[in-house]
N, C-alpha and C positions, 0 to 999 in steps of 0.2 A: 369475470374480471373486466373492468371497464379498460376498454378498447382504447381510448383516448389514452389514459394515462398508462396503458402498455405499451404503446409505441414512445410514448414519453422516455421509458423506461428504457425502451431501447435505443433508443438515439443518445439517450445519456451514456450507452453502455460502450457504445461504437467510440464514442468521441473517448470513451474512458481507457479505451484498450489504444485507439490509435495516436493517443497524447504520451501514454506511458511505455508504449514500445519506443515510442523515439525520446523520450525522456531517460528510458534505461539505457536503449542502446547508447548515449551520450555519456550519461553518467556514469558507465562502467568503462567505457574507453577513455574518460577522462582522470577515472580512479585509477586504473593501472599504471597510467603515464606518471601520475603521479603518486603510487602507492600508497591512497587512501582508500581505509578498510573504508569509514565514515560514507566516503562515496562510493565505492561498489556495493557499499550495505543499501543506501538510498537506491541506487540502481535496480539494483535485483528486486527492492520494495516495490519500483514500480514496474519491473515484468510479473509479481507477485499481483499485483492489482490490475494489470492487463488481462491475470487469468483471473482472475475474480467477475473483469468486466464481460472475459467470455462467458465464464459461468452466466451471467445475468443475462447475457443474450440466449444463450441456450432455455435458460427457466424462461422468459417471457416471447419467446419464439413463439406464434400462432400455432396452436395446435389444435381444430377446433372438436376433434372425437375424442380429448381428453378426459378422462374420469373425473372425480375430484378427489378420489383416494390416489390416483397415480400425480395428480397435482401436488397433492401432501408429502407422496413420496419421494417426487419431485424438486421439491421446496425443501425437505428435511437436507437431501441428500447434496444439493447447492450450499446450504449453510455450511454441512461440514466439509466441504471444501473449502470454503473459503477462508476458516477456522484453521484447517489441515496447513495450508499454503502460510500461515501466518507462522504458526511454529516451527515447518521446514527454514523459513528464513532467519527466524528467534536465533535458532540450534547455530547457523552457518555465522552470525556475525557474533553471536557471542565466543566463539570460538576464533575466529580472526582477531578481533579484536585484542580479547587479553593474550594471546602470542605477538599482537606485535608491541605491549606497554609490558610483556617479560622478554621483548629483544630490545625494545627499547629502540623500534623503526622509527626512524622519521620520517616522513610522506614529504613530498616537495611543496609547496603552496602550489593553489590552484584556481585561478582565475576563472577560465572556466565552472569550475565545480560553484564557486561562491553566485555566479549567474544564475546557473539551473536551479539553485535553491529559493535565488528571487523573485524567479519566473514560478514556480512552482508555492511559493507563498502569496501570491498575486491571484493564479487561478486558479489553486485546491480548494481554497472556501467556499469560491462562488458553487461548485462543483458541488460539495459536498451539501450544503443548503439543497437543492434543486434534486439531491438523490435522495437525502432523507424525507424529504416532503414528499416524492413521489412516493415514496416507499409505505411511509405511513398513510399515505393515502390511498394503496393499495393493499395494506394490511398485510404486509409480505417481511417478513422474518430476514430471509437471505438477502432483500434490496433492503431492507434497513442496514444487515452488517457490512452491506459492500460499502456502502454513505459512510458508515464509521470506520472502513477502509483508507477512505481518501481524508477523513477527518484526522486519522492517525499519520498520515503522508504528509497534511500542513504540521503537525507537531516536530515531524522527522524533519522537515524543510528548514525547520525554525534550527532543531537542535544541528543538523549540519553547517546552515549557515554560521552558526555561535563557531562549530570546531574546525572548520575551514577559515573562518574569518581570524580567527586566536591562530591559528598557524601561520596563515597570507599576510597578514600587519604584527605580529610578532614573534613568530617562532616558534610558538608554545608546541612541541611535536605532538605531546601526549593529549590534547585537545582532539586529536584525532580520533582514536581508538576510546577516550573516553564519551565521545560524542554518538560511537557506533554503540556504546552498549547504553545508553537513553536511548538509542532507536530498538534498542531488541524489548526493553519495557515496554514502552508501546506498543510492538509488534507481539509482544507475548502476552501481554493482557488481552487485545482486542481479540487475538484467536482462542484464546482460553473463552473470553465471553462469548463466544460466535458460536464454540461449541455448546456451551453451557447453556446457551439458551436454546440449541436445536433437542437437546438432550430433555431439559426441563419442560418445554410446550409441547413433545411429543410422549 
């Protein structure tokens, strides 16, 4: 494995975990203040991708008496975590979610929350470019799904910003709850595909 681009790999990973712990921990304390599923779902997405990022620190950790069969197994066994961690989230917000558009909660607007989504559509892309490229560039399975980790986190950014934004400037309550279940699509495809493809190359 080229050395250069494994330290690449891991500098992307550190920054990837220490942006998204403080990115969750915000978002989830700003969703409960104001009882948005939409942002504890984005929340939790990104302590979901924090472990993700540790996974990727752990697979490209210097290990230099490694086999390359324990590399593979290695590599397989990162993928379906990181697949695993996507459906645990799927499961949580799609079930928040449609309880609170059959209670029929309204979340308060959230200043806050509409921020972190800005912040977070500003510098997921750049991110996500720089881990897929590594990733293909290292021929690595598990760094390619992490990259389409953060690529599904700019799409979540997008769709919370629309349902935070429909509630902050007009009230619309159910923008909420509908905005968390387009974030569980995304979060359930991509871990469906993370598996599927640990499954089908091995």
């Amino acid at each position: 494995m080229d050395s250069t681009l494994q330290r690449r790999a891991l500098r992307l990973s550190y920054f990837t975990v220490g942006y998204n712990l403080i990115e969750g921990i915000v978002s989830i304390a700003a969703g409960l203040l104001a009882g948005s599923v939409a942002l504890v779902g984005f929340g939790l997405d990104s302590f979901v991708e924090s472990l993700s990022g540790t996974v990727m620190i752990w697979r490209f950790s210097s290990h230099p008496s490694i086999s390359p069969e324990e590399e593979e197994r290695r590599e397989a066994r990162a993928v379906r975590l990181v697949g695993g961690a996507f459906l645990i989230l799927g499961a949580y917000v799609t079930y928040e979610s449609i309880e609170k558009l059959l209670r029929r909660e309204a979340p308060d607007p959230s200043l806050p929350g509409v921020i972190i989504a800005l912040l977070s559509i500003i510098i997921m892309p750049t991110l996500f470019y720089l881990k897929y490229k590594t990733g293909k560039a290292l021929a690595s399975r598990s760094a390619v799904a992490d990259s389409k980790q953060t690529l599904a986190c700019v799409f979540l950014s997008v769709a919370l910003l629309i349902g935070l934004g429909l509630n902050y400037l007009y009230g619309l309550w159910w923008a909420d709850p509908v905005a968390g279940l387009v974030i569980v699509l995304f979060v359930v495809r991509e871990g469906y595909e993370a598996l599927r493809e640990e499954k089908l190359c091995c």
